[in-house]
C-alpha positions as CSV (number, residue, x, y, z in Angstrom):
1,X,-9.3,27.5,1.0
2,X,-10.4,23.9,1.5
3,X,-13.1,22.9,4.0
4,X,-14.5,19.5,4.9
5,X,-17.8,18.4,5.5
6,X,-18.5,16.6,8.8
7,X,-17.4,13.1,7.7
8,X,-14.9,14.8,5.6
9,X,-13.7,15.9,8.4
10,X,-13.7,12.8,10.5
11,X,-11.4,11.5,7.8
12,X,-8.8,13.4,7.4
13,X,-8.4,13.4,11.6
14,X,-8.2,9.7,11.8
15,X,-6.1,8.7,8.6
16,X,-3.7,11.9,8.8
17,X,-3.5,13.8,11.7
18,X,-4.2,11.7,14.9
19,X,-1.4,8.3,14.2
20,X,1.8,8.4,15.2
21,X,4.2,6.0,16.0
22,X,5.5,4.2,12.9
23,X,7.3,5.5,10.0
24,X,6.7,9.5,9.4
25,X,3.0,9.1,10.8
26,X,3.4,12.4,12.8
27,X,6.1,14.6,14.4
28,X,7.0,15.0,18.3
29,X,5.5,18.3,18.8
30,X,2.3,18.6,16.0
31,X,0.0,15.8,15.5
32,X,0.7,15.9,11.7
33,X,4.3,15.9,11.0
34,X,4.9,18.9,13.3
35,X,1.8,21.1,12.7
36,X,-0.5,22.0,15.7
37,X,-3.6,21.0,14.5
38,X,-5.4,21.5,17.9
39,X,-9.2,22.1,17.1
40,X,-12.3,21.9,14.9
41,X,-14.1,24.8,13.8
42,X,-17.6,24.7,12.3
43,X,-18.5,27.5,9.5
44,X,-21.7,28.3,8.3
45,X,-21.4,28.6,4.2
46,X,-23.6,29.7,1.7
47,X,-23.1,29.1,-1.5
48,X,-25.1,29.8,-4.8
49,X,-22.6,29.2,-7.6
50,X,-24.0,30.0,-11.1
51,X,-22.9,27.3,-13.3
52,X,-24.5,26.1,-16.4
53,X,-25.4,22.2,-16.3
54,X,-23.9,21.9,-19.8
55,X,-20.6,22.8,-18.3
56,X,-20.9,20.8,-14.8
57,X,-22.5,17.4,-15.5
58,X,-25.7,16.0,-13.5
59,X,-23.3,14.0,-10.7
60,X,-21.8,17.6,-9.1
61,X,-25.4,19.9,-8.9
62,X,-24.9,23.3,-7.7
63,X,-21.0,23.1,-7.6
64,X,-18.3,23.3,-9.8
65,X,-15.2,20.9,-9.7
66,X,-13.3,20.7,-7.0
67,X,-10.0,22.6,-7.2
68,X,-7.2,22.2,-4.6
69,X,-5.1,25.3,-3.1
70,X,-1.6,25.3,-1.4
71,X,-0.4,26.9,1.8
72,X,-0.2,30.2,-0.5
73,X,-3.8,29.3,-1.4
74,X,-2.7,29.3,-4.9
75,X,-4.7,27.0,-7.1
76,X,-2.8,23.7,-7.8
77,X,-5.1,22.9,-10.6
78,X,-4.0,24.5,-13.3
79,X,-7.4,23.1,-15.6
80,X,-9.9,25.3,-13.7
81,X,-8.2,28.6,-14.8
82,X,-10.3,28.3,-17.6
83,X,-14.0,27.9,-16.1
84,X,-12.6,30.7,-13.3
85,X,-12.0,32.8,-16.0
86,X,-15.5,32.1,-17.4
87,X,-17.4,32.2,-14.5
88,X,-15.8,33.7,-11.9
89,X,-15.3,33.0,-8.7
90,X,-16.7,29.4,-8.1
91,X,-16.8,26.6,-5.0
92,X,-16.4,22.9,-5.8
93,X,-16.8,20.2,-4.5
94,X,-15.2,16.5,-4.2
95,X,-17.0,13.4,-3.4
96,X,-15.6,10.3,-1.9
97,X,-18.3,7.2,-2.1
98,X,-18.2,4.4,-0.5
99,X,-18.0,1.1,-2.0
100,X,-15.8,-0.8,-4.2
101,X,-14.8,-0.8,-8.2
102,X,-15.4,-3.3,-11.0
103,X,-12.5,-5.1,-10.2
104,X,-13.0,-5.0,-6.0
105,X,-10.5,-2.1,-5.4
106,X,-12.4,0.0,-2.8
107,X,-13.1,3.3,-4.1
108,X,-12.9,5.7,-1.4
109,X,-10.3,5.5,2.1
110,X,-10.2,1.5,3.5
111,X,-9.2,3.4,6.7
112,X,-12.6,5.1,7.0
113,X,-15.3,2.9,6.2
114,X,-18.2,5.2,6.0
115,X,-21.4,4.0,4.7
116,X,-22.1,7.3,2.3
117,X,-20.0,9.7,0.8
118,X,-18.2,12.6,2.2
119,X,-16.9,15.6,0.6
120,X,-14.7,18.6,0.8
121,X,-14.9,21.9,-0.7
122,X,-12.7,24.3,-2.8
123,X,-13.6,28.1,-1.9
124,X,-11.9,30.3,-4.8
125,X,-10.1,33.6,-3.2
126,X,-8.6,37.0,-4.7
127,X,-6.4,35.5,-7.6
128,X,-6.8,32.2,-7.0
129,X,-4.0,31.1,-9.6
130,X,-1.6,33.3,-7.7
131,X,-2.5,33.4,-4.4
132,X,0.2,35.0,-1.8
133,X,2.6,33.6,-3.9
134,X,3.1,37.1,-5.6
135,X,2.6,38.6,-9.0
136,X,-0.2,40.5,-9.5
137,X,0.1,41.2,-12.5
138,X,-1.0,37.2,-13.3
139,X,-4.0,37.4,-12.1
140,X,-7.1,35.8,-13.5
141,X,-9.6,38.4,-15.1
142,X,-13.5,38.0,-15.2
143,X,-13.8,37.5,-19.0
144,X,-17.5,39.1,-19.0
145,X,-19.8,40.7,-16.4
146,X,-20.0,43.6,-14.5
147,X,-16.4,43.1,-13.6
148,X,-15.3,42.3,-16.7
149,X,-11.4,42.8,-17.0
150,X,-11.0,43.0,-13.6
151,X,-8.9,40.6,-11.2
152,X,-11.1,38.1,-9.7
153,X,-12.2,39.3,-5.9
154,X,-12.9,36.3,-4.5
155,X,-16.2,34.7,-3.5
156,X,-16.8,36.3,-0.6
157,X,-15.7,39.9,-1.3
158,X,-19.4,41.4,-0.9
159,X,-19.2,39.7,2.4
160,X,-16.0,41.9,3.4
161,X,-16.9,45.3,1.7
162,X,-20.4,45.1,2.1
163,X,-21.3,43.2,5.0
164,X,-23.7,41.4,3.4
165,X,-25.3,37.6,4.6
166,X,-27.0,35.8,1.8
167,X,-24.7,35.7,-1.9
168,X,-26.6,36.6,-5.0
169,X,-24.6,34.4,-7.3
170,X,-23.5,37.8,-9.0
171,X,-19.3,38.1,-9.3
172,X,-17.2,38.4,-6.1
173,X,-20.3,37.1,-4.2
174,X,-20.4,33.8,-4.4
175,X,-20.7,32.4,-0.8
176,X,-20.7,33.7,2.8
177,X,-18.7,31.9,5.7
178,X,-19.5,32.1,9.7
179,X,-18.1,30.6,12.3
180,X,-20.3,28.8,14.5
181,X,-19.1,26.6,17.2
182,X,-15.3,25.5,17.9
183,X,-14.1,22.1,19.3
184,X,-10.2,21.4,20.6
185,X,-9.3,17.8,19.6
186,X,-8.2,17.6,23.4
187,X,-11.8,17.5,24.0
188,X,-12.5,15.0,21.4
189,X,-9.9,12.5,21.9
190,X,-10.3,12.4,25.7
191,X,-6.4,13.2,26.9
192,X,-7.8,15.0,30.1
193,X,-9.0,11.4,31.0
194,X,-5.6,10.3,31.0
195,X,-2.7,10.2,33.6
196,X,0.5,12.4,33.7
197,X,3.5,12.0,35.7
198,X,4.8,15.2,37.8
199,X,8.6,15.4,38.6
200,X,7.8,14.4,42.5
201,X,6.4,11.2,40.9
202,X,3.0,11.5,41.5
203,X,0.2,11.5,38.8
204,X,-2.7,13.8,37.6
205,X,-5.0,14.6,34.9
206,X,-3.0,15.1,31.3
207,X,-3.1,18.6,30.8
208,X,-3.5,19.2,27.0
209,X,-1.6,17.4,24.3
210,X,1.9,18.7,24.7
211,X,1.7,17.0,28.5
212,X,0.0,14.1,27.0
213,X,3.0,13.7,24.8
214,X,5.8,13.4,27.0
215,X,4.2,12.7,29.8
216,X,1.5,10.4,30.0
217,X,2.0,7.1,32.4
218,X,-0.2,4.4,30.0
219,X,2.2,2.0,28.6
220,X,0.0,0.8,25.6
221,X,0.5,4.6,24.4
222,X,3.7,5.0,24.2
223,X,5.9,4.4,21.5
224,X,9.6,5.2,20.4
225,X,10.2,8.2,18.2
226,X,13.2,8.8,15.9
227,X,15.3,11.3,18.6
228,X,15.2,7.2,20.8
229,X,13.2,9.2,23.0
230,X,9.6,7.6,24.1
231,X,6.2,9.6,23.9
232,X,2.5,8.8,23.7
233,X,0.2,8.4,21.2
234,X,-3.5,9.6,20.8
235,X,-3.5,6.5,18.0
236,X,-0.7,3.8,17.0
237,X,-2.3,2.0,14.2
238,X,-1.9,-1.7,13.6
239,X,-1.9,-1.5,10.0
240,X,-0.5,2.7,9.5
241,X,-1.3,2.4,5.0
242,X,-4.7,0.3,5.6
243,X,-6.8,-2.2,7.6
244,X,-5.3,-5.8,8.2
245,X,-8.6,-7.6,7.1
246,X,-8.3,-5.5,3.6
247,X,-7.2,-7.8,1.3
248,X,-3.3,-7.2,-0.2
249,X,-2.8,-5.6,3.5
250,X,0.3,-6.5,5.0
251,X,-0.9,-6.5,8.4
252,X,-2.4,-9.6,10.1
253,X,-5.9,-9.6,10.9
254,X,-5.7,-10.3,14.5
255,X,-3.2,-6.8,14.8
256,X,-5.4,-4.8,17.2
257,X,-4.8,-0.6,17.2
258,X,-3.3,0.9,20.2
259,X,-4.4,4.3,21.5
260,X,-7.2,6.6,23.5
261,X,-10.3,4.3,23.3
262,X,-12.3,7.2,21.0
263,X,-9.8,6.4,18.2
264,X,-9.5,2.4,18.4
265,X,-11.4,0.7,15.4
266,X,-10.0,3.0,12.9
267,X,-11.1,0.4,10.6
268,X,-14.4,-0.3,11.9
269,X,-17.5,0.8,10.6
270,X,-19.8,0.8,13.5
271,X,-16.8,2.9,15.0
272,X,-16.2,5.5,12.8
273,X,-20.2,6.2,12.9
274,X,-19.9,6.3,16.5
275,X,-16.9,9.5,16.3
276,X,-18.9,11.4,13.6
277,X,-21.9,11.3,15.6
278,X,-19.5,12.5,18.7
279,X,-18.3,15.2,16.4
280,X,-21.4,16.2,15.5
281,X,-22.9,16.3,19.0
282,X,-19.7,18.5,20.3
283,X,-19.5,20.9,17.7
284,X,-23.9,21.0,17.5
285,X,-23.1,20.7,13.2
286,X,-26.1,20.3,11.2
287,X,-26.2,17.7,8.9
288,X,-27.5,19.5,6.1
289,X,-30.7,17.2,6.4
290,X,-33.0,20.6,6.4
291,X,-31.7,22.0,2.7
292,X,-34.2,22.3,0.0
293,X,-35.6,18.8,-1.7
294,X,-33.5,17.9,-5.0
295,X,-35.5,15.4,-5.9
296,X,-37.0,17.1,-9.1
297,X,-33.6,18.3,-10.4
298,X,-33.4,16.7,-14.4
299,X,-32.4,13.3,-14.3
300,X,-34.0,12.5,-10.5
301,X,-37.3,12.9,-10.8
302,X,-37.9,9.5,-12.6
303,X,-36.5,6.9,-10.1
304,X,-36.8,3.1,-11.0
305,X,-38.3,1.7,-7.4
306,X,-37.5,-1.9,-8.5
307,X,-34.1,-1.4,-8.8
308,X,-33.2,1.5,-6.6
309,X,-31.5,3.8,-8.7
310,X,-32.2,6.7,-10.3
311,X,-33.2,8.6,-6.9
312,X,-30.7,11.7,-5.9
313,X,-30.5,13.5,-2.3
314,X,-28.6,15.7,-0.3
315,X,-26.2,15.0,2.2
316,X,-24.2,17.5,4.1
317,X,-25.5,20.0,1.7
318,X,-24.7,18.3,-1.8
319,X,-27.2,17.0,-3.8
320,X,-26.1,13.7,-5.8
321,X,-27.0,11.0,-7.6
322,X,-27.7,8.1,-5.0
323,X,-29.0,4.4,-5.3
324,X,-30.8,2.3,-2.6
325,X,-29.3,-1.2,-2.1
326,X,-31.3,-4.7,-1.8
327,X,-34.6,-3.7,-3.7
328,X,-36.1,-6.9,-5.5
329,X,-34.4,-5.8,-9.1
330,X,-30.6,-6.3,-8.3
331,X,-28.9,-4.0,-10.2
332,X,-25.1,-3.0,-10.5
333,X,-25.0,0.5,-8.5
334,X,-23.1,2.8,-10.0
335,X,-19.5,2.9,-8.4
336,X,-19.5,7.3,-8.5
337,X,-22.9,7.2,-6.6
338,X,-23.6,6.7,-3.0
339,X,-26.0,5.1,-1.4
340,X,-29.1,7.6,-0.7
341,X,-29.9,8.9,2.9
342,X,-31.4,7.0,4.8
343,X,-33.9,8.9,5.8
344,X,-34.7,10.6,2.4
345,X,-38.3,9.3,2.0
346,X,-38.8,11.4,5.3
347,X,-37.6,14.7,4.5
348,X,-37.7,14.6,0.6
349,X,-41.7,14.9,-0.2
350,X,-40.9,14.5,-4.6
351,X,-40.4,10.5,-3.6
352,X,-43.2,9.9,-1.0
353,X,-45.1,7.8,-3.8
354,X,-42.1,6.3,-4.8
355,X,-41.0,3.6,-2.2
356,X,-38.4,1.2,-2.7
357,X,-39.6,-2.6,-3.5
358,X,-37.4,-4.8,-0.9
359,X,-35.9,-7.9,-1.5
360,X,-36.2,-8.6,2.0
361,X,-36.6,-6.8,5.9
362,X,-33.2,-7.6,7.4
363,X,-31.7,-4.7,8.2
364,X,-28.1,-6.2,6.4
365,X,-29.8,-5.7,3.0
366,X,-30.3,-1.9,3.9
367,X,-33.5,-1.6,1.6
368,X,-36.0,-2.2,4.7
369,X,-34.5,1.2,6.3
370,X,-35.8,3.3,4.0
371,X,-39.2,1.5,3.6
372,X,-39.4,0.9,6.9
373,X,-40.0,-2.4,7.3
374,X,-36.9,-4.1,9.5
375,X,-37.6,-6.7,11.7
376,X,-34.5,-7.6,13.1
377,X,-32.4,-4.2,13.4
378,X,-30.4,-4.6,16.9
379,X,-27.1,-3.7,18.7
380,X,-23.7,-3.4,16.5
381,X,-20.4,-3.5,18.7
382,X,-16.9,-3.0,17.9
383,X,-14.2,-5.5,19.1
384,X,-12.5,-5.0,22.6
385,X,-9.8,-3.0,22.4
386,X,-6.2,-3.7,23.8
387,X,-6.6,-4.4,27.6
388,X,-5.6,-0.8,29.5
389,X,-2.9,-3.0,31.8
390,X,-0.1,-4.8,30.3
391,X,0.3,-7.2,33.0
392,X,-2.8,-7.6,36.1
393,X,-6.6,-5.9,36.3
394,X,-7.2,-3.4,33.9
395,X,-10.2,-2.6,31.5
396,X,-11.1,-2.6,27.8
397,X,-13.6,-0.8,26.0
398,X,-15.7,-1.1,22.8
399,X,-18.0,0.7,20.8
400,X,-21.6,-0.2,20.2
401,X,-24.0,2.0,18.2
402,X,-27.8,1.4,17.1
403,X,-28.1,1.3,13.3
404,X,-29.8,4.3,11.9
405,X,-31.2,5.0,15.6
406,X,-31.8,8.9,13.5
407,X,-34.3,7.2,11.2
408,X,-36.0,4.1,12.6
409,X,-35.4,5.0,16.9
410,X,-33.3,3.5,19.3
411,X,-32.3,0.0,19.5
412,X,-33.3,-0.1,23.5
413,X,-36.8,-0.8,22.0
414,X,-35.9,-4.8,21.6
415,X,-33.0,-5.2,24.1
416,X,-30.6,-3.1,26.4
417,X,-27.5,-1.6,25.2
418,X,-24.4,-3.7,25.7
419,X,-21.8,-3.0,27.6
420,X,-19.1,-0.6,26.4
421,X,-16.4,-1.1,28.8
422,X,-15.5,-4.3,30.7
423,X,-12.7,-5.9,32.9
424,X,-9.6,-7.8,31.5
425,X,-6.3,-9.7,33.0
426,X,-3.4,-9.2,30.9
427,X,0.1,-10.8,31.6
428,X,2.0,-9.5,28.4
429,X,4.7,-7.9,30.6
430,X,4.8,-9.5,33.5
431,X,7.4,-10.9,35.1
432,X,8.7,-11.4,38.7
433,X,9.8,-8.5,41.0
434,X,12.7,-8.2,43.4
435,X,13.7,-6.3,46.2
436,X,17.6,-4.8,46.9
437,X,19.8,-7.2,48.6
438,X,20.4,-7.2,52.1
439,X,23.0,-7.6,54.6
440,X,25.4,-10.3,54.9
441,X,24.6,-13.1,57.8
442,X,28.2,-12.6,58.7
443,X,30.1,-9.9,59.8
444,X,33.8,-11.8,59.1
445,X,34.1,-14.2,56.6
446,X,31.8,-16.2,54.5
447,X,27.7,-16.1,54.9
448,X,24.5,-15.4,53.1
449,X,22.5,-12.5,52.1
450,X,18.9,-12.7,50.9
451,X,16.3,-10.4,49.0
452,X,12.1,-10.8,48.7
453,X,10.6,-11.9,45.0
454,X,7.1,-11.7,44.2
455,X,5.2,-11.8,41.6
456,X,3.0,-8.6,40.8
457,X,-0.3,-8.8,42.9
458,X,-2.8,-8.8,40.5
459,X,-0.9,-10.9,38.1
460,X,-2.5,-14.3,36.8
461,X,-1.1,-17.3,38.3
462,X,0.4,-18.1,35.0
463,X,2.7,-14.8,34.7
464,X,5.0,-15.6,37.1
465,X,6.5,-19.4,36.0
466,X,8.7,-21.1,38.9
467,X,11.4,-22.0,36.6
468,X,12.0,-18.2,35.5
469,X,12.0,-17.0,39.5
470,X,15.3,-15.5,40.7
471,X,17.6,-16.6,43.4
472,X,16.5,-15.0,47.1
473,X,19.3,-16.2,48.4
474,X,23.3,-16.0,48.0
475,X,26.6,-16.3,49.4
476,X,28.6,-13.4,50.6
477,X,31.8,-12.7,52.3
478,X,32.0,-9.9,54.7
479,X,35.3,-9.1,56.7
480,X,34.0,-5.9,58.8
481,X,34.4,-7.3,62.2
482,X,37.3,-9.0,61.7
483,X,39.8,-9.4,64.7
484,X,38.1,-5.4,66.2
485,X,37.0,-4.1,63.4
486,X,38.0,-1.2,61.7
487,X,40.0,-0.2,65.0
488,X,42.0,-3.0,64.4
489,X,42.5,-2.2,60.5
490,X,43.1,1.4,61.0
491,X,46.6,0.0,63.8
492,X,47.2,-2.4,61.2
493,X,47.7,0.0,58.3
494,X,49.8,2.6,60.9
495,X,52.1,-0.5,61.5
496,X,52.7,-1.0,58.0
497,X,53.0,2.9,57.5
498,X,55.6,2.3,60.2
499,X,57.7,0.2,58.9
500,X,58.0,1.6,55.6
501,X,59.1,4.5,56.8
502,X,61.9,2.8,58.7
503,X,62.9,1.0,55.8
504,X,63.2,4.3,54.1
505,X,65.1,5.7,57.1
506,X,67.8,3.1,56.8
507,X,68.3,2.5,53.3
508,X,69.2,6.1,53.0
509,X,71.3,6.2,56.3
510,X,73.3,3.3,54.8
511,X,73.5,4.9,51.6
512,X,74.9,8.3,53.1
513,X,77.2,6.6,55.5
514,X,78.9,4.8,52.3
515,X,79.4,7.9,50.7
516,X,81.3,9.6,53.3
517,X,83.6,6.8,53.2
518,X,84.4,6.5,50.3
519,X,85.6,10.5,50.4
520,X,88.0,10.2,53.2
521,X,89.6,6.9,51.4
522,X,89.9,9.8,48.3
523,X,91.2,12.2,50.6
524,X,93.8,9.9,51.9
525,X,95.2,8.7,48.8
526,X,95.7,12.8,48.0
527,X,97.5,13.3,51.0
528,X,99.7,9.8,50.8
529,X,100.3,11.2,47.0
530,X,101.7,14.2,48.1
531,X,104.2,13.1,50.5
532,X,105.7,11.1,48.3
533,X,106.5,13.5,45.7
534,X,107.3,15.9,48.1
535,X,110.2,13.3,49.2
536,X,111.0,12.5,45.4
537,X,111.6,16.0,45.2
538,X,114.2,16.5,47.7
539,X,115.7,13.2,47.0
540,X,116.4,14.4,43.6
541,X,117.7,18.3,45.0
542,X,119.8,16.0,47.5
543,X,121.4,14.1,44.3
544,X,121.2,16.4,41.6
545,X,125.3,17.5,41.1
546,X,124.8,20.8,38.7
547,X,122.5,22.8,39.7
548,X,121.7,23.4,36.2
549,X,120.8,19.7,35.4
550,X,118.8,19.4,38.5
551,X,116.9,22.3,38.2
552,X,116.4,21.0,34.7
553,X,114.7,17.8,36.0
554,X,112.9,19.9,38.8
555,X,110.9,21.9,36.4
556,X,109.1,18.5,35.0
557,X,105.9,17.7,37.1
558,X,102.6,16.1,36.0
559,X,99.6,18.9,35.5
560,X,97.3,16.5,36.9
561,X,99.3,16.0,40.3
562,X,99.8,19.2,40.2
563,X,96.3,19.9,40.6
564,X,95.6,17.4,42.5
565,X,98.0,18.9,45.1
566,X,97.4,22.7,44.4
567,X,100.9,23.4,44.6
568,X,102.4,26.1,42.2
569,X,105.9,24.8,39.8
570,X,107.1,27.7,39.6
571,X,107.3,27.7,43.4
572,X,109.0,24.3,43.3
573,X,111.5,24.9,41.3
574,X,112.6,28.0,43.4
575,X,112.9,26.5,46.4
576,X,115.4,23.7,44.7
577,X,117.2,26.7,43.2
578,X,118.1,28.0,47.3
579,X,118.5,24.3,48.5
580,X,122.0,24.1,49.8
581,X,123.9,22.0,47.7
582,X,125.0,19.5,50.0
């Protein structure tokens, strides 16, 4: 497992988990890329590793390297199999100190300027080279000991089979871990201070985060995700990879943070004090201030008082190598050190005969803190944040913190606190408002309709230009009460319905009464056919001499007459077969 320390913890929150809003800085539903990191739990550990300093150099007393784990809390680092192996279960540590390189690169997070270091631990488990990952049959054995050949059980095995509180360095009883106190990041951030929308579109305290999300009503929150949709932020950074006055940043340095005012000033260093110190007052976590004095270990015990280095102390419970800054020698601090405590000439009695020689007593130089000697220590403040309305009254907040109020008292002492939160006019999205149109002057024909514009009421004069105000007037044409109305449209259109189906009536009527004449004219010319061959026929029986030839010429008819007049030949020709001959 891997555990923070307090500012450790303050880190990781404010450069990982709480920004959102550009690139893949955080998922919809998780404040880190999905996960539901929703609280901050405070353990109790005891450790007492037993580590040989030959093996462990001076800058890492009492802990062994650090060694990162997976979600399988499997060991990633492969290179501390080996001292495992040796010694058996182990916890490390990492340090991150503030300050910068040779060459001006800063050497721990730009994003979290903190004036010492901060850490995070590495707490070895049952086969910590395998972890749930599976096979067993991998596992790391204790080379020697009591245990020898066995799988390694994990630091804080006694703790589980034997119940007990206080590790005795011996194998699979390394360290002991408690939970303590418990703090939701809800809490921390503020979201219940914030507003909410309700679907009958009324407002009310955010809930937790996942109403906060989707539902909060502050505009200088929200951003647009990669779904199009548009959520809120707890933090939308200015400058997501850095700080815009860190040099090679990208961002400008007047690009201000947007988000809950707890989290603005990510790169401030009066600010990020301010949140560990909230942190700490929620969650009641002690600083480690009341472990044991280091200042005898080898290599501490001989400090150089003119040029601040050589002293050691313990912060957060690691004791390390430290140097105090502006003492009369000016010497080139060793980049892997931190500055020490400042309160270490209080609570460490090896160094109370060896003070620090200043180079001077303003407070910027540092030195005079831990001599005690400032003379002009006062009020820090952050810059105002982003105003809370985008366009009319709103407010803006800061954050303003006494400098090392734990070791030399408050700041209220020499003047009163400034203020923290004050009252701002912004016009960055205001713009003139208008009302629906309304009715036409004129109920037939051509008139005018008109609509109110104003500009928001608490909007600056300046917001609301004259040349960019819209029309409240225009021309319309209405034809409602034309001639009586719609009683006189609705006769109108059952005139025309009328008509048309008069129109229809006739056309048809003529079309029909065509038709039937032109089949009696057929009919006629049948009939008019048929009389006239009846009369050929007998003109020919009349004529015909031989009966023989005429019946001959009798028998010939055309089918299609004959059709045409239904009348059976072979019928024809008997009746010109009886004719009389004469």
């Amino acid at each position: 497992e891997v555990l923070f320390d307090l500012p450790g913890v303050m880190h990781y929150l404010q450069t990982e988990v709480i920004p959102k809003g550009s690139g893949k800085l955080g998922g919809r539903k998780g404040r880190k890329m999905g996960h539901r990191y929703d609280r901050v739990q405070k353990f109790l550990v005891k450790v007492r590793n037993r580590v040989e300093e030959k093996d462990f150099p001076l800058q890492k007393f009492e802990f062994a390297p650090f060694s990162d784990f997976n979600d399988l809390f499997q060991t990633t680092d492969k290179a501390s199999w080996t001292y495992l192996s040796k010694y058996g279960d182990l916890v490390g540590v990492q340090s991150f100190p503030p300050g910068n390189d040779t060459q001006g690169n800063p050497v721990s997070d730009p994003r979290f300027p903190w004036p010492v270091s901060y850490h995070r631990f590495s707490l070895s488990g049952v086969c910590p080279n395998v972890g749930m990952s599976g096979g067993d049959d991998q596992c790391l054995k204790y080379e020697s000991g009591k245990f020898a050949g066995d799988e390694l059980k994990g630091g804080v095995s006694c703790q589980a089979t034997d119940k007990v509180t206080e590790p005795d360095g011996e194998q699979g009883c390394i360290y002991t871990i408690e939970l303590t106190s418990t703090v939701t990041l809800d809490a921390l951030s503020g979201i219940r201070n914030q507003q909410c929308g309700r679907h009958n579109r009324t407002t009310a305290a955010c809930q937790d985060y996942e109403d906060f999300l989707v539902n909060c009503t502050n505009s200088s929150l929200q951003y647009k995700w990669e779904d199009g949709k548009t959520y809120c932020s707890e933090l939308i950074p200015a400058c997501p990879d850095g700080c815009p006055r860190i040099n090679g940043s990208k961002c400008s340095p007047s690009d201000q943070d947007r988000g809950l005012p707890f989290w603005l000033n990510r790169c401030n260093s009066a600010a990020t004090v301010f949140r560990v110190k909230e942190l700490e007052r929620l969650t009641g976590t002690a600083t480690g201030y009341e472990n044991e004095d280091c200042g005898s270990y080898s290599g501490c015990e001989r400090p150089d008082v003119e040029k601040g280095t050589g002293y050691c102390s313990r912060l957060f419970g690691v004791c390390e190598p430290c140097y105090i800054p502006g003492t009369v020698s000016k010497a080139a601090a060793n980049v892997s050190q931190t500055p020490c405590r400042p309160d270490m000439f209080k609570v460490q009695g090896s160094y109370a005969d060896k003070i620090p020689k200043c180079r001077t007593s303003h407070v910027k130089d540092a030195c005079c803190v831990y001599a005690g000697t400032c003379k002009d220590r006062g009020w820090q403040a952050s810059d105002w944040s982003v105003c809370s309305s985008a366009c009319g009254q709103g407010e803006h907040t800061r954050t303003v913190v006494c400098p090392y109020e734990a070791t030399l008292g408050s700041c209220s002492k020499r003047s009163p606190k400034p203020a923290t939160v004050e009252a701002c006019t912004s016009n960055t999205t205001c713009k003139w408002e208008t009302s629906d149109w309304g009715l036409c002057s004129e109920t037939c024909g051509s008139g005018e309709m008109s609509r109110n514009v104003m500009c928001p009421p608490d909007a600056p004069p300046q917001a609301c230009p004259e040349s960019a105000k819209p029309a409240e007037s225009t021309v319309c044409v209405d034809h409602s009460e034309c001639g009586g109305g719609v009683a006189f449209y609705i006769g109108i259109a059952f005139c025309v319905l009328v008509v048309v189906v008069a129109v229809v009536y006739f056309v048809r009527k003529t079309r029909m009464t065509r038709d039937m004449g032109d089949n009696q004219v057929r009919r006629a010319d049948l009939r008019s056919s048929q009389r006239r061959m009846q009369g050929a026929q007998r003109r020919n029986v009349m004529s015909g001499g031989h009966f023989a030839g005429g019946a001959t010429e009798m028998q010939y008819r055309p089918p299609r007459v004959t059709e045409q007049l239904g009348v059976d030949s072979s019928r024809l020709m008997a009746s010109a077969a009886e004719a009389p001959e004469a």
